[in-house]
C-alpha positions in Angstrom: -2.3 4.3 19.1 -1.5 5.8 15.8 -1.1 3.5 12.8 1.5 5.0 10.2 0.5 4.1 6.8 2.8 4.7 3.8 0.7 5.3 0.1 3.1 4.7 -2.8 1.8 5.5 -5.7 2.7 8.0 -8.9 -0.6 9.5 -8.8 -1.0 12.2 -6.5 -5.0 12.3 -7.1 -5.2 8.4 -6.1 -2.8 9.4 -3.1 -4.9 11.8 -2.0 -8.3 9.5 -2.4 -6.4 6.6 -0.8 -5.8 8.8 2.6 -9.4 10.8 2.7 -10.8 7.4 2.3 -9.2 6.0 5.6 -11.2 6.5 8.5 -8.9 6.2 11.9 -5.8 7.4 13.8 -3.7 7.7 10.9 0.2 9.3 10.4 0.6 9.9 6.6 3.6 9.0 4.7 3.7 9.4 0.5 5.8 8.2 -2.1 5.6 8.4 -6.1 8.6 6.0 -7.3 10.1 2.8 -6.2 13.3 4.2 -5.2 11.3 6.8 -3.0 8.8 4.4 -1.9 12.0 1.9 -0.6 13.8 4.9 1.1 10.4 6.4 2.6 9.5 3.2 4.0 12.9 2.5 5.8 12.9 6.0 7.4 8.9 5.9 8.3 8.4 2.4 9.2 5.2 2.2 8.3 2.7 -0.2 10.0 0.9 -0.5 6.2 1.7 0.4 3.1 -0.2 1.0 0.1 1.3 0.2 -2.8 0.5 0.5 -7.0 2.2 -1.9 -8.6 3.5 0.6 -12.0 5.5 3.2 -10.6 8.2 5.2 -12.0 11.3 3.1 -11.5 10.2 -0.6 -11.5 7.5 -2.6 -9.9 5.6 -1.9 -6.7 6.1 -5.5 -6.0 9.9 -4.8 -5.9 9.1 -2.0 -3.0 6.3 -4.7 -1.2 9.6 -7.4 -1.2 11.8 -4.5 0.4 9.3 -4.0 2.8 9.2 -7.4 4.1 8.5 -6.4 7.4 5.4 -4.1 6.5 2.0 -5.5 6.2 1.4 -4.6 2.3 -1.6 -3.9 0.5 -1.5 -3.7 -4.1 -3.6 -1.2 -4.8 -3.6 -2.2 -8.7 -5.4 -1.4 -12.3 -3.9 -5.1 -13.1 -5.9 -7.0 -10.9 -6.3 -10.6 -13.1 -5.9 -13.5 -10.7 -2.4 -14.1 -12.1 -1.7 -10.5 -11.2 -3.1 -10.6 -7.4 -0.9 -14.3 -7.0 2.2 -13.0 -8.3 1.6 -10.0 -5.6 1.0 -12.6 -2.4 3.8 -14.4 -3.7 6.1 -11.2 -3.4 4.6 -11.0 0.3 1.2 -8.9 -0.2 -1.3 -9.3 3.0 -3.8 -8.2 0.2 -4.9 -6.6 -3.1 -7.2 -4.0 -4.1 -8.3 -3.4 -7.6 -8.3 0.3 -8.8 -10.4 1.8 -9.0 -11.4 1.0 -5.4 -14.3 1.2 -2.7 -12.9 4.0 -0.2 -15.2 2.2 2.3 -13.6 -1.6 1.1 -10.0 -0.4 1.5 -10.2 1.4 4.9 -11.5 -2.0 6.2 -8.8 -4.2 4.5 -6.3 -1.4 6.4 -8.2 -1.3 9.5 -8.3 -5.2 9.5 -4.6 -5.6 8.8 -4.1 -3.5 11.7 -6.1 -5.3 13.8 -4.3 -8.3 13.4 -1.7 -8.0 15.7 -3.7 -5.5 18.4 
């Protein structure tokens, strides 16, 4: 089964390094501001989503609460441990610190996944 996975960040490089570095069955979706990220997500229903917390438009912890019913994972320069609690409290499964292991974050995907197969 294909997993959709939605990357929302403003930086197409890191967009493009989050989806080469995921290794599976994968359907793409991309977004570069909160507003797009909210209105991408709704139409793709993503099983994951990777989301940067500074985007244009607000925080990406604003799109991970609109997402409530999408397994989220902060993919985030900030990445104190006040930063990675105030993203599980806004419903994060998990957090990733930029910059990241492509080999660490395709496992945190592929074991979010996994968690309801």
């Amino acid at each position: 089964m294909t997993a959709r996975v939605l990357i929302c960040d403003d930086e197409p490089a890191l967009r493009e390094l989050m989806r080469v570095a995921l290794v599976g069955d994968y359907e793409f979706a991309e977004a570069e501001s909160v507003a797009e990220s909210m209105e991408v997500g709704d139409e793709f229903k993503p099983d994951v989503a990777l989301v940067d917390v500074m985007m244009p438009g607000g925080s990406g912890l604003d799109v991970v609460r609109h997402l409530k019913d999408t397994r989220c994972l902060v993919v985030s320069a900030f990445a104190a441990e006040t930063d990675q609690e105030e993203a599980r409290a806004a419903g994060a499964a998990g957090f990733v610190s930029k910059p990241f292991d492509p080999d660490e974050l395709s496992a945190m995907v592929a074991g979010l996944l996994s968690d309801d197969r």
